[in-house]
RODO-2510 file (C-alpha; in nm, 4 decimals, decimal comma):
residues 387
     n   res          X          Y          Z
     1     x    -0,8692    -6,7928    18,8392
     2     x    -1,1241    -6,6933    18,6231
     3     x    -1,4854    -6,6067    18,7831
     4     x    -1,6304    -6,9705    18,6612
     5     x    -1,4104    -7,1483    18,8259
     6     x    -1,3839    -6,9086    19,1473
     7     x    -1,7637    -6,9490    19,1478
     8     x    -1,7398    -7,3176    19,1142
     9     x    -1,4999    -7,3192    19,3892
    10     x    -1,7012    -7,1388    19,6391
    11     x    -2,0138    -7,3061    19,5918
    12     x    -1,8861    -7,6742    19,6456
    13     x    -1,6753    -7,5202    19,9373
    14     x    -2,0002    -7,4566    20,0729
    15     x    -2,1242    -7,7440    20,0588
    16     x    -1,9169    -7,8617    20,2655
    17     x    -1,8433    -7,7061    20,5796
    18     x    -1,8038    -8,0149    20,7743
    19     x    -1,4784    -8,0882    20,5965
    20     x    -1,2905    -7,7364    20,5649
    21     x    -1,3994    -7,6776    20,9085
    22     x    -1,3500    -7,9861    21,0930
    23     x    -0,9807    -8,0413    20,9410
    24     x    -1,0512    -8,3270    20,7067
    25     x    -0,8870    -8,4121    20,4121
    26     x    -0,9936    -8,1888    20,1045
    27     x    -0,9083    -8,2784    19,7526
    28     x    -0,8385    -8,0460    19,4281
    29     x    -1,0623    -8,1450    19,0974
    30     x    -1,0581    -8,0366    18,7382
    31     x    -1,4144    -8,0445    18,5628
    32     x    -1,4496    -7,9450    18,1946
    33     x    -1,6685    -8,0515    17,9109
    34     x    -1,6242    -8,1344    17,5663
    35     x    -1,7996    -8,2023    17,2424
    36     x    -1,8083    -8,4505    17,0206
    37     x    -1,5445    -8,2742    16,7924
    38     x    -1,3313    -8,2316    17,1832
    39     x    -1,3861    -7,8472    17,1256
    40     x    -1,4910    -7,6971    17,5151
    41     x    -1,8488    -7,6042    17,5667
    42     x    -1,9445    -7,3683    17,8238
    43     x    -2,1825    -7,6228    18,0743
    44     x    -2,3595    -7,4534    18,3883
    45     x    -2,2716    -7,7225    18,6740
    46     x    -2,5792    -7,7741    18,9438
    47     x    -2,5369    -7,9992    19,2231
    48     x    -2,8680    -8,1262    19,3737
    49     x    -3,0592    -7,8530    19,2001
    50     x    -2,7813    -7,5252    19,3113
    51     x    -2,5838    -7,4164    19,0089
    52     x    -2,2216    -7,3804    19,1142
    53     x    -2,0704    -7,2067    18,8194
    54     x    -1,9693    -7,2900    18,4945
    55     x    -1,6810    -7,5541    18,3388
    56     x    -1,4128    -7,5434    18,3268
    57     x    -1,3905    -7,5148    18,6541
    58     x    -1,1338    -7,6050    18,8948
    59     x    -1,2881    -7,7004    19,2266
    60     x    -1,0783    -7,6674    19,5588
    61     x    -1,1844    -7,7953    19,8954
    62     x    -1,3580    -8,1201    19,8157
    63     x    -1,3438    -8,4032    20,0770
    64     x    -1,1959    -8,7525    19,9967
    65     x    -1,3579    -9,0757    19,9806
    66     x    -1,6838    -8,8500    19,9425
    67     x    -1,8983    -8,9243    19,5921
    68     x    -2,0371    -8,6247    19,4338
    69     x    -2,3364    -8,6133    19,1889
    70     x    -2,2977    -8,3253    18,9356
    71     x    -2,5179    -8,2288    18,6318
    72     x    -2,3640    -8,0341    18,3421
    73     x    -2,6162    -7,8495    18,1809
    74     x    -2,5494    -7,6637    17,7992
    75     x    -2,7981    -7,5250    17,5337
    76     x    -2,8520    -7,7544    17,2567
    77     x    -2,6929    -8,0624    17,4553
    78     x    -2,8307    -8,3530    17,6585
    79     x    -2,7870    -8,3091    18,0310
    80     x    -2,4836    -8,5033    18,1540
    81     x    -2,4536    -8,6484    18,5035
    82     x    -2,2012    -8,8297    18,6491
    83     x    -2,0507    -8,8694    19,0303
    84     x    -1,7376    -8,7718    19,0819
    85     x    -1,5142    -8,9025    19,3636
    86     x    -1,1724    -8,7602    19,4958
    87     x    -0,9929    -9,0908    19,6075
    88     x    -0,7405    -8,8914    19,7942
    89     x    -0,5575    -8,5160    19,7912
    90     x    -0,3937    -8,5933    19,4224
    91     x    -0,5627    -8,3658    19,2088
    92     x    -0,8375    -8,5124    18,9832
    93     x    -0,9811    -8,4195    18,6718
    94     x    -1,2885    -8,5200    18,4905
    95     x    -1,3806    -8,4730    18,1435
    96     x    -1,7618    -8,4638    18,0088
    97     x    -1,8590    -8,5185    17,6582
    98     x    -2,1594    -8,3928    17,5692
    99     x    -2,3814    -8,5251    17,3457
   100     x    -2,6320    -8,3104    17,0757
   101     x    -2,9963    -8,2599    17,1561
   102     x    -2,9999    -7,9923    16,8366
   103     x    -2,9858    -7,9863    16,5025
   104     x    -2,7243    -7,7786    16,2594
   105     x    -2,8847    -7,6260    15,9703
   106     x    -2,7036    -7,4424    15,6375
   107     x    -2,9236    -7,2153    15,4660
   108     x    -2,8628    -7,0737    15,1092
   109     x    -3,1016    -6,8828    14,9276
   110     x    -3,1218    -6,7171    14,5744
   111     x    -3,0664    -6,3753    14,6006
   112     x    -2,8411    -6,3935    14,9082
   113     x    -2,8670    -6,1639    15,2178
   114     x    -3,1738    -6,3221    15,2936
   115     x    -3,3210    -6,3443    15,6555
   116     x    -3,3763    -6,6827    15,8269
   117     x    -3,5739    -6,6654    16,1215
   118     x    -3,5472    -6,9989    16,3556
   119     x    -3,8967    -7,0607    16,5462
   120     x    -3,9185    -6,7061    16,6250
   121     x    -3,5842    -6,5653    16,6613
   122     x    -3,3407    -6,4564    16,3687
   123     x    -3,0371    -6,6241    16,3454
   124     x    -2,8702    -6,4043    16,0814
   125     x    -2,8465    -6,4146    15,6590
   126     x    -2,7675    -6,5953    15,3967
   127     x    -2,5488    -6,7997    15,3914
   128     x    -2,5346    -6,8369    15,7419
   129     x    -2,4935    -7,2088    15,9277
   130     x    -2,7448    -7,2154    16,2584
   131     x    -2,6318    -7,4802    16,5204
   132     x    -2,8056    -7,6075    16,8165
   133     x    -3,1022    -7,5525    16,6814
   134     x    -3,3595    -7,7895    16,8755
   135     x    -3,4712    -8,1429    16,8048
   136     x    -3,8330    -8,1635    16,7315
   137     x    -4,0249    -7,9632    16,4438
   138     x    -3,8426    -7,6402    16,3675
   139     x    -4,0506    -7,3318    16,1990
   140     x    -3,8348    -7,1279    15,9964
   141     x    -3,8939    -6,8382    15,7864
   142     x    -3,6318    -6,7183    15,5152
   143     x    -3,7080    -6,3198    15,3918
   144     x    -3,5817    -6,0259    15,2287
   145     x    -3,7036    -5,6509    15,1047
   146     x    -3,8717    -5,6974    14,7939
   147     x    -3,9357    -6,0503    14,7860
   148     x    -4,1928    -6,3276    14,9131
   149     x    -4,1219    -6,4377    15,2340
   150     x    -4,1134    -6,8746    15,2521
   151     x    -4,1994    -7,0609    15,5412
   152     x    -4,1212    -7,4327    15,6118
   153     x    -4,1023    -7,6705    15,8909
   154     x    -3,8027    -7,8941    15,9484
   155     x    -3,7426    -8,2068    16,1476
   156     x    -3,4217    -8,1807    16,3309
   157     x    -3,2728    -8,4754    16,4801
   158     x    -3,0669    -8,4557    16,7899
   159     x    -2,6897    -8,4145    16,6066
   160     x    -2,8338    -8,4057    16,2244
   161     x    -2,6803    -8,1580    16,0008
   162     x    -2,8958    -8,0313    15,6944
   163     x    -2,8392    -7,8127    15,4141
   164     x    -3,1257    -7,5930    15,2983
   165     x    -3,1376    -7,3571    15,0052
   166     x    -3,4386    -7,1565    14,9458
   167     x    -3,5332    -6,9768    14,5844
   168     x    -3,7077    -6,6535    14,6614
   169     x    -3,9581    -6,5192    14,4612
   170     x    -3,9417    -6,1687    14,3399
   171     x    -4,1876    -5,9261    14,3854
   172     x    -4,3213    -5,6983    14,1129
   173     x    -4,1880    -5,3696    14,0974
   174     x    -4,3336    -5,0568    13,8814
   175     x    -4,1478    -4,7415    13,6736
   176     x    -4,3259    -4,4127    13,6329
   177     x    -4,1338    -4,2270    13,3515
   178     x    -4,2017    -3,8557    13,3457
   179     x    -4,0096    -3,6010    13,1024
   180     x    -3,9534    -3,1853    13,1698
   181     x    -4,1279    -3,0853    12,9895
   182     x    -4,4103    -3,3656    12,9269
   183     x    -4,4840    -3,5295    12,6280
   184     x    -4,1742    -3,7025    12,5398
   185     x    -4,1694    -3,9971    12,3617
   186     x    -4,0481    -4,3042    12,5581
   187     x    -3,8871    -4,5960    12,4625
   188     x    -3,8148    -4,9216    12,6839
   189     x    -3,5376    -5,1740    12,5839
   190     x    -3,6253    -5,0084    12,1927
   191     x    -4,0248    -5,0623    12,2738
   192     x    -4,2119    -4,7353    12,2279
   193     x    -4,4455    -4,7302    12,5480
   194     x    -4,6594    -4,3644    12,5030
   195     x    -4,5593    -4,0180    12,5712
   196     x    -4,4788    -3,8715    12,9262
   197     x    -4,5709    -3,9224    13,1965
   198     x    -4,5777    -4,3116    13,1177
   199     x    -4,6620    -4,5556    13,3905
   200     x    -4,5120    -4,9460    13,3953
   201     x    -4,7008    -5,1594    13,6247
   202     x    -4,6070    -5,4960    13,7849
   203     x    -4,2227    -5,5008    13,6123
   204     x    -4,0260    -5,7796    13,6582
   205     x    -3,6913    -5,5906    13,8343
   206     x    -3,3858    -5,5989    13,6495
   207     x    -3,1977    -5,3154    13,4204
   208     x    -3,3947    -5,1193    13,1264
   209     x    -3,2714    -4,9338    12,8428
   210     x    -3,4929    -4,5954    12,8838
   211     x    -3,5054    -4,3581    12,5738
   212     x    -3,6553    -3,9914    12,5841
   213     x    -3,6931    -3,8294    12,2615
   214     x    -3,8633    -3,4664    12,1798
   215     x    -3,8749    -3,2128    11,9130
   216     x    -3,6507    -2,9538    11,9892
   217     x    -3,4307    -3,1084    12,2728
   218     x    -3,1456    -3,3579    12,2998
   219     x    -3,2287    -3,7320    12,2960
   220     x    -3,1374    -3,8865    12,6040
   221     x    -3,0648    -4,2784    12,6445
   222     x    -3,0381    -4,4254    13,0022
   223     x    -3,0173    -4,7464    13,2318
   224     x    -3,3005    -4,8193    13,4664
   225     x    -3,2345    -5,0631    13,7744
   226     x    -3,5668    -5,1290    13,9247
   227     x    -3,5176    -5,3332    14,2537
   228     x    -3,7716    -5,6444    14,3208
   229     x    -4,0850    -5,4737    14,4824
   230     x    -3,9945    -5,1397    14,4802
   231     x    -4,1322    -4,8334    14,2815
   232     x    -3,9155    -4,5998    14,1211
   233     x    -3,9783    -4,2697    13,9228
   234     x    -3,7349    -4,2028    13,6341
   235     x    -3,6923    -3,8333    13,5068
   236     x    -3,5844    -3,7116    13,2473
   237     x    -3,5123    -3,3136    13,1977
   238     x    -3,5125    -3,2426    12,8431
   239     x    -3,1967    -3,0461    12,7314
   240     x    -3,3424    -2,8157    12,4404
   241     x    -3,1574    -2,7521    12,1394
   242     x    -3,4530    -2,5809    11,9440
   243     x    -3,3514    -2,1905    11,8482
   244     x    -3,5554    -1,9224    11,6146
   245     x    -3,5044    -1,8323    11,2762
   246     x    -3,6298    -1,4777    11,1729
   247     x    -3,8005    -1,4610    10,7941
   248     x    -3,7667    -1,1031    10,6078
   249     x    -3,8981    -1,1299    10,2697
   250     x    -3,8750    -0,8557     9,9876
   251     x    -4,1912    -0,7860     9,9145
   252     x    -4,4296    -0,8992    10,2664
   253     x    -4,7257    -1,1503    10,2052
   254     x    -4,4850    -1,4314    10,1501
   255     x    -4,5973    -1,7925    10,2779
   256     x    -4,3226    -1,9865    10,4292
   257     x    -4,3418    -2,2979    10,4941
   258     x    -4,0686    -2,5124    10,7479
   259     x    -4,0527    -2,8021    10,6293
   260     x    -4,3438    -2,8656    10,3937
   261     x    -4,5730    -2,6969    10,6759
   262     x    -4,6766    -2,3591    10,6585
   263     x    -4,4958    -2,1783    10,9458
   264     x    -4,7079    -1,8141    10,8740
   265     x    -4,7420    -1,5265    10,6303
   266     x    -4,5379    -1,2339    10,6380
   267     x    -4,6517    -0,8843    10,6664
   268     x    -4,5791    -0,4994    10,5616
   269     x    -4,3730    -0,3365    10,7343
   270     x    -4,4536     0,0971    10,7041
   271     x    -4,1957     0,2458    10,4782
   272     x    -4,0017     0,0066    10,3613
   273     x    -4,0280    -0,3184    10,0637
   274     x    -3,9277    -0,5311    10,3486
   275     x    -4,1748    -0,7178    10,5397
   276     x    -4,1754    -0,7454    10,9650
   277     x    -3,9837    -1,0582    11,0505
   278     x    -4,1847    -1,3579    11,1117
   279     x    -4,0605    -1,5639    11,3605
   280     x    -4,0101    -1,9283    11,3496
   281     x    -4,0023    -2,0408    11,6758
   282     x    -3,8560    -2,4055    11,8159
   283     x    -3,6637    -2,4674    11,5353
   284     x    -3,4955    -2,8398    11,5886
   285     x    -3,1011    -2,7718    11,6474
   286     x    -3,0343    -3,1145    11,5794
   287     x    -3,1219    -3,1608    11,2060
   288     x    -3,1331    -2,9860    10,9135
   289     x    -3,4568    -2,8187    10,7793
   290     x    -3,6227    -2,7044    10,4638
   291     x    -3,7402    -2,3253    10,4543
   292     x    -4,0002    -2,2615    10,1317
   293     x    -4,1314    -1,9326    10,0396
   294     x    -4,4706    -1,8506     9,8355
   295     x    -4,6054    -1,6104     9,6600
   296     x    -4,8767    -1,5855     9,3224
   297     x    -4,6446    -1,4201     9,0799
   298     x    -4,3392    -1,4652     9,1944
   299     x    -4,0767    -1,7073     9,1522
   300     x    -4,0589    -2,0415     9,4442
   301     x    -3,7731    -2,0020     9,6431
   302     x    -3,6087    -2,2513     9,8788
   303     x    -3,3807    -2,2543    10,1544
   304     x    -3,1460    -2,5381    10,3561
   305     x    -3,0808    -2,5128    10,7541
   306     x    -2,8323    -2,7248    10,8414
   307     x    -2,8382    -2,8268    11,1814
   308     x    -2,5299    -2,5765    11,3032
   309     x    -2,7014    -2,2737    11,1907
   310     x    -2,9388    -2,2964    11,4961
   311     x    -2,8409    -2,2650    11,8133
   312     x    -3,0101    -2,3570    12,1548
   313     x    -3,2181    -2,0496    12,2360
   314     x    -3,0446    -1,8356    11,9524
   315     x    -3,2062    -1,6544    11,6966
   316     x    -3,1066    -1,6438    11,3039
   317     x    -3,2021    -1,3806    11,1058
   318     x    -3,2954    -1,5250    10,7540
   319     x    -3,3987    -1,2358    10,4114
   320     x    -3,5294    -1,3582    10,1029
   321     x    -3,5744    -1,1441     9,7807
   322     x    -3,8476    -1,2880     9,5588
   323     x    -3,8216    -1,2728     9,2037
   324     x    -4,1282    -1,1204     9,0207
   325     x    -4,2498    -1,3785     8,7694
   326     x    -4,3734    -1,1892     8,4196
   327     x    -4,6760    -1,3408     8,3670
   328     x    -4,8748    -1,0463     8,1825
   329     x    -5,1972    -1,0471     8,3216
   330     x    -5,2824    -0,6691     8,0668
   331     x    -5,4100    -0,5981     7,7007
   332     x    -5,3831    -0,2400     7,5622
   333     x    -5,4981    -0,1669     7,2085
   334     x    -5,3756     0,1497     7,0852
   335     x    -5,5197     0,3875     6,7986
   336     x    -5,2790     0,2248     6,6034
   337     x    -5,4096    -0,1151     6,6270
   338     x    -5,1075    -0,2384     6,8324
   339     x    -5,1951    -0,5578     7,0676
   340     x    -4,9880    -0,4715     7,3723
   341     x    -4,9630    -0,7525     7,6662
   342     x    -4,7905    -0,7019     8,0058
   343     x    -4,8322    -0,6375     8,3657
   344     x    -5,0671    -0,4089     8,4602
   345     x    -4,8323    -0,1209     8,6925
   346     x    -5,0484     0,1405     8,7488
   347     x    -5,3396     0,3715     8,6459
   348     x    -5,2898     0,7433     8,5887
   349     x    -5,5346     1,0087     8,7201
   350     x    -5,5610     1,1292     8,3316
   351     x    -5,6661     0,7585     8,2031
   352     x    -5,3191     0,6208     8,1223
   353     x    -5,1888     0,3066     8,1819
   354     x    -4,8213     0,1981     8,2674
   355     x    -4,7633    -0,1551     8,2315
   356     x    -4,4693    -0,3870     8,2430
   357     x    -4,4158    -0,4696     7,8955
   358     x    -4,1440    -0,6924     7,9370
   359     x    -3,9110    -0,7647     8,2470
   360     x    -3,7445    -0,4270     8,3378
   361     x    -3,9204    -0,2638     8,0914
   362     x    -4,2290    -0,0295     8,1957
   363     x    -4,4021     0,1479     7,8918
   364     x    -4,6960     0,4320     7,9367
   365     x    -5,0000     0,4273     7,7343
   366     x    -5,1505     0,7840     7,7339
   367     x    -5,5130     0,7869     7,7405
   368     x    -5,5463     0,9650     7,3882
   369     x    -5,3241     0,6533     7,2412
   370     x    -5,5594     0,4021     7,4095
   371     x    -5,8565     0,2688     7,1983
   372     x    -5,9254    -0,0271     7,3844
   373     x    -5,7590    -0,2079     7,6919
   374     x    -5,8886    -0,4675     7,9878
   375     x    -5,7580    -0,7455     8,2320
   376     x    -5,6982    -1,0727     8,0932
   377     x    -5,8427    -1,4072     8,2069
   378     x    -5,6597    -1,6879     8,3537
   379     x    -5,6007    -1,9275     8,0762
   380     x    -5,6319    -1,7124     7,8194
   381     x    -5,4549    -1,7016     7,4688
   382     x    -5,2381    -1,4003     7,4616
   383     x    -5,1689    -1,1846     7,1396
   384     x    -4,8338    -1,0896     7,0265
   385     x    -4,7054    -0,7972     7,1745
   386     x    -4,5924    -0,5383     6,9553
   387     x    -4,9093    -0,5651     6,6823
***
């Protein structure tokens, strides 16, 4: 016997004391209660205002010929009552059906997991179906993280069934970008938006194609999900593939130049024809490059990187022999009355002259041969040597 129906047994027994006690007849009864569907629903049972228990219930101890007036009682049902009268000790049984004084509501809502709140209390999410839900003007509220709540109020009609979808609307969400180090360019869905640390306000959520790019590190492509009103911060570290390239040019105070910029100038090094290295640093491992070198009188050289030859945080060591242009820039006239044009070498102590005559060749004028002699202009028209 289950405690409803051993509850529901006692009580009524109670009620009547004259009958178990005195030796009258007593009579067996089955009370349950049904829905419209027949399904059971759990009714509390009062008699003249005392709950007994709770169908079904079978009730022991009830006196014939004797009319009983029972109320079944359920949430979200009209109050049934009905008398009840055991005619003799054959067992009786009496079935209720109870009639809706709710509503049944489905909810749907765009996205799901929403929510839905039923004048006051939650009743689970979407999609969820809410029953006995009571008649009159019901307040409900649908909501979920990151969007606007909605509020509406529904009519429900004792044993209506509605269907109610609700389309929430997103709120905005934002993306702060930042790159290690800062300043690389960003790029959104192929958009360039600025250089890091980049700040989207008021984003619609969804998935973005992010793009970092620097000089000197590794491109790096993501995808972004940014979540209706929340705020997310994106970073990027920046994997570097820049390296160094050491410069030794033969003689020093060479320009170079890295790509059509001038990268620095080199310089003497003590005892040697060789200059000090000059150090290009942040080289980009990730294309080729262009390395020029400079100098007034000597010959333009030019040198290819490829992309290989530099390696993250590595150093290449790089030497470059110009080649001395002959562009005599000396006239000697001897006692002779030879024109003689060349590179001025060097001056002797005694008044002599040695001067690059031709390439390779160096020739000495001693002073006693030298009637006349002085530095040529730029632009001017040069005598034959040899005269």
């Amino acid at each position: 016997m289950t405690n409803a129906i051993r509850t529901a047994a006692f009580a009524l027994a109670a009620l009547l004391p004259a009958a178990l006690h005195a030796g009258k007849d007593c009579a067996l009864a089955h009370i349950r209660a049904v829905d419209g569907a027949g399904n059971a629903v759990e009714c509390k049972i009062s008699h003249d205002g005392n709950v007994l228990g709770a169908t079904p219930a079978f009730i022991s101890g009830l006196e014939t010929n004797r009319t009983y007036r029972l109320t079944l009682s359920a949430n979200g049902y009209r109050d049934e009552t009905f008398e009840f009268r055991a005619a003799d000790r054959t067992p009786a049984a009496h079935t209720a059906r109870m009639t809706l004084d709710s509503g049944t509501v489905d909810f749907t809502s765009e996205p799901e997991g929403a929510t839905v709140t039923v004048n006051g209390v939650p009743r689970g999410a979407t999609p969820v179906r809410v029953a006995k839900i009571a008649k009159g003007t019901a307040s409900i509220t649908v909501e979920k993280e990151g969007y606007a709540p909605e509020e509406r109020s529904v009519g429900i009609d004792p044993g209506c069934e509605l269907s109610l979808s609700f389309r929430l609307k997103p709120l905005p969400s934002s993306l702060r970008i930042v790159s290690v180090p800062e300043g690389a360019r960003i790029y959104v869905n192929g958009e360039f938006r600025g250089a890091a640390p980049v700040d989207l306000g008021a984003t619609p959520h969804g998935v973005y194609g992010v793009k970092a790019e620097l000089a000197g590190f590794a491109t790096e492509e993501r995808a972004v999900a940014l979540e209706a009103g929340k705020a997310r911060v994106e970073e990027f570290r920046m994997r570097s593939t820049a390296g160094n390239i050491n410069v030794i040019t033969k003689p020093a105070g060479v320009d170079v130049y890295l790509d059509g910029a001038l990268a620095g100038t080199t310089k003497e090094r003590t005892g040697s024809e060789e200059s000090l290295p000059l150090t290009l640093r942040g080289v980009d491992g990730t294309k080729s490059h262009k390395v020029t070198f400079r100098r007034a009188g000597f010959a333009e050289k030019e040198r290819k990187v490829e992309s290989w030859q530099v390696s993250p945080g590595g150093t290449k060591t790089m030497r470059v022999n110009m080649q001395a242009l002959f562009i005599p820039d000396f006239l000697v006239i001897t006692d002779t009355g030879r024109e003689a044009t060349g590179v001025l070498k060097s001056r002797n102590p005694d008044g002599g002259i040695t001067m690059t005559v031709k390439p390779g060749v160096d020739e000495l004028f001693p002073a006693s041969k030298i009637k006349f002699s002085r530095k040529l202009r730029d632009g001017e028209a040069l005598p034959q040597t040899g005269k």
